[in-house]
N, C-alpha and C positions, 0 to 999 in steps of 0.2 A: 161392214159385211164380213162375215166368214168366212176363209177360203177351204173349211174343212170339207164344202161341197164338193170340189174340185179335186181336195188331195183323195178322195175315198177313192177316185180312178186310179189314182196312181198307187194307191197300196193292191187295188185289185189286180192290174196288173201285172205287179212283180210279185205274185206271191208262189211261191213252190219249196219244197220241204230238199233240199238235195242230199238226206237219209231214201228216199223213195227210186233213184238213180243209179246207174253206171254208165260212166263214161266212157262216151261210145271213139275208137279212133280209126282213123282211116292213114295207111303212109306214115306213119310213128305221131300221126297229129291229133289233137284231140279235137274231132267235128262236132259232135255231139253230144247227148245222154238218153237215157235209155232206161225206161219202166220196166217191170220184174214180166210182167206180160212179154214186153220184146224180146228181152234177153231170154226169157224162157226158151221164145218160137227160134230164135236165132241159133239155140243150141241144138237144135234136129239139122244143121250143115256146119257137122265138127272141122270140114274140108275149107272152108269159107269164114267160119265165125272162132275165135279165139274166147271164148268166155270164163270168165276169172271171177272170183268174187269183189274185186275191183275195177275191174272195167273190161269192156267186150273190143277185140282187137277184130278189124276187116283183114284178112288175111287175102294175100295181096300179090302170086306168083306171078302175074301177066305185068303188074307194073304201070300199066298205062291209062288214059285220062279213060280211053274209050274202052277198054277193057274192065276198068273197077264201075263205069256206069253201066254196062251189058249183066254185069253181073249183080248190081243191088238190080235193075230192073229185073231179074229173072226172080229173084228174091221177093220183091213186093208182087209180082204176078202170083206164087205158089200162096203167099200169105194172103192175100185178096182172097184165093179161092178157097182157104180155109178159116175164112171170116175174124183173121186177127186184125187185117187193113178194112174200112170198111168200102173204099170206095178209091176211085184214081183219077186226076182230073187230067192227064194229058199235057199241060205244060212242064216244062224244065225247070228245077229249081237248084243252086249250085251247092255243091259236098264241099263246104270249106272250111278253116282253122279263123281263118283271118275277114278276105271282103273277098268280093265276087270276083275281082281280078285273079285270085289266085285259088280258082277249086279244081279240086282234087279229080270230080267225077259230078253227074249232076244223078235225080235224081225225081221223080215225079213231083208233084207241089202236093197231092193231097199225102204222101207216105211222110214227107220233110218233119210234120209231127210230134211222130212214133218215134222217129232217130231224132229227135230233140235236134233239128239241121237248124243254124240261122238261116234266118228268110227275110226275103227284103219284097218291099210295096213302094209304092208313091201315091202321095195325099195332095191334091190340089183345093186350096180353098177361093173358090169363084167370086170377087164380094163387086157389090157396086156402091160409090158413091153418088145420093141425089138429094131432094129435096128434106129427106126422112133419114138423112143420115148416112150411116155405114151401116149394110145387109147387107146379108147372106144366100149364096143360094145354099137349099140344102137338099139334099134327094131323099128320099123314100125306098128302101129295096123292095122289090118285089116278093111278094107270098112265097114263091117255089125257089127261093135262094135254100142253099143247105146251109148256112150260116145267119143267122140273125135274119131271119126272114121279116122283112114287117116292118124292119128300125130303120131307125133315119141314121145319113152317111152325110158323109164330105160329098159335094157335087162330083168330083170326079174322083176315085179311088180303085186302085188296081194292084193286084202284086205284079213283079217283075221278073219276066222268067231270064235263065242265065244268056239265053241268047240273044235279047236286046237290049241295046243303049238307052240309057238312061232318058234322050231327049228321043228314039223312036220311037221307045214306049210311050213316054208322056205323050206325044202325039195321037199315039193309035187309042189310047183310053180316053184321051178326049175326046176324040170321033166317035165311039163307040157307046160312051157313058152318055155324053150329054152333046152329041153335035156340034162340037166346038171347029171351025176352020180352022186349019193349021197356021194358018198366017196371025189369028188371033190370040189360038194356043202356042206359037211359039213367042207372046211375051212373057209369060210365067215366070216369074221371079223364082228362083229357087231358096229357099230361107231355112238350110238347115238340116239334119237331120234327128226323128227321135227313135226310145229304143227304151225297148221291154222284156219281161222275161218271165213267161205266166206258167204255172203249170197246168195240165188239163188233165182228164180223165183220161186218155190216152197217152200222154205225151207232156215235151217241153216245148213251149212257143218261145224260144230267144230269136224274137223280131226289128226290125229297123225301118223306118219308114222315111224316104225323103219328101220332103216338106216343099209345096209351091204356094206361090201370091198369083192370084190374076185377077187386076181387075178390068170390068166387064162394061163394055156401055150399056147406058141406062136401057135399050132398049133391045137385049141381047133377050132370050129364052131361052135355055137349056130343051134339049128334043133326046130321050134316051132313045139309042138305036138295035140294042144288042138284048134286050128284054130284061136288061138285070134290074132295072129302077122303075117303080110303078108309078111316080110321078115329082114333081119337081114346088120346094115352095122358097116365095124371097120375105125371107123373116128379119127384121132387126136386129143389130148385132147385140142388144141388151136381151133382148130373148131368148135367142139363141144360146146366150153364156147362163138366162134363167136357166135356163131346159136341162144344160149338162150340170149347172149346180144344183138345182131339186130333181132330178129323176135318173132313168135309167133309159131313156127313149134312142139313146146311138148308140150302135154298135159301139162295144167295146173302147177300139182302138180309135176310132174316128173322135173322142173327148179329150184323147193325148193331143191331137192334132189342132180343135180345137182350142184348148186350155192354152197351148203355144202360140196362135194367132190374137186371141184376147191380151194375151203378155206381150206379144209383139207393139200392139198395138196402144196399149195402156188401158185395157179396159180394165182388169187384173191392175190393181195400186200395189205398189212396191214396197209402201210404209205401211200393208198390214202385215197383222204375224201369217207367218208361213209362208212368205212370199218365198224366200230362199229353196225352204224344204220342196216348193212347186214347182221352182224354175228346176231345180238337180235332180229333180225325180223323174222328167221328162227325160232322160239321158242316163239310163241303167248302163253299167258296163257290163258288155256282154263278154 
């Protein structure tokens, strides 16, 4: 079997021209990058934005975590209403060089985009072992999501905003996505993390995702709580790996996620070609 099914995700994800770019920095660090769109609208606060034909500097008098986030927040509020941003979702996401431990300033989750920000999520894959094998659960997102509306996800998947922990998040997305009790979501294996770096009509996506195992008794059912998932199905894990090999039916990122639990697993064989190019392609360096 081919695994060119598998690798087509991972070239679709990393793909971005960085001719199309400036990099964007914050505190003498490089956070981001930055479309000719941004850096245009950035250049109406010459008091705020340093822009060079190499890279756009945050100009930075107050110095401090809470003061350079007061200030891009003031920034994405004037671009919203001048329909460069298109929209704002209210969570935190961190302004950083390096990992979430050390940002700079944070930053709303739907702007993080446009400044090309690394962004971080957690991907849980729910499976059970029974009579039929190894299955999966797999969600469905809901019609009025603003991203992939309609496509099938990882049972529980969430971004991370900078103010929670890694395992309070995972908690509250399990509650939230698929009714998982904490006492059963706190076995979740953590197995990992992946990482991509896509470009978009808007923006740079340099993302990171960490990766969970849970498995489920046989006679668990997922219950989405929070409207995001319009319903729930437990498919075989040979199907499941058809599904992200012949089509395009999951969200994006949710096939990295998947493609790494197939390889964990052994479904994904090691002695065909490409195996190497599949495992290293799940881990872009950002």
């Amino acid at each position: 079997m081919s695994l060119a099914g598998y690798l087509r995700h991972i070239h679709e994800l990393n793909q971005w021209e960085p001719d199309h770019f400036r990099a964007f920095y914050v505190a003498g660090r490089r956070v981001g990058h930055l479309k000719e769109a941004m850096w245009q609208a950035l250049g109406q606060w010459p008091e705020r934005f340093r822009v060079t034909p190499g890279r756009v500097e945050f100009r930075d008098p107050i110095g401090t975590f809470e003061g350079r986030s007061q200030a891009l927040d003031r920034v994405c509020q004037a671009l919203l209403e001048q329909g460069v941003i298109s929209h704002l979702h209210g969570e935190r996401y961190p302004v950083t060089a390096e990992g979430r431990d050390e940002a700079l300033a944070t930053i709303d989750r739907a702007a993080a985009p446009y400044f090309g920000l690394r962004a971080y999520g957690q991907h849980l894959n729910g499976y059970v072992r029974g009579e039929k094998g190894l299955m999966l659960w797999i969600a469905r997102r809901a019609a009025d999501r603003v991203n992939f509306p309609g496509r099938l996800d990882n049972m529980v998947a969430g971004g991370l905003p900078q103010a929670l922990g890694l395992r309070e998040n995972l908690l509250k997305e399990c509650r939230e996505e698929a009714a998982v009790p904490a006492g059963l979501a706190s076995r979740a294996i953590p197995t990992g993390a992946l990482s991509y770096r896509k470009e978009t009509q808007v923006g740079l996506k340099p993302d990171t995702i960490y990766c969970y195992d849970l498995e489920l008794p046989v006679d668990f059912v997922p219950r989405n709580t929070d409207g995001e998932v319009a319903e729930f199905y437990l498919m075989g894990v040979r199907e499941v790996a058809r599904i992200v090999r012949e089509s395009d039916e999951f969200k994006l990122n949710c096939n990295l996620v998947i493609i790494d639990f197939l390889i964990r697993h052994g479904i994904i064989d090691p002695q065909q070609r490409g195996y190497l190019q599949l495992v290293e392609g799940l881990h872009e360096r950002l």
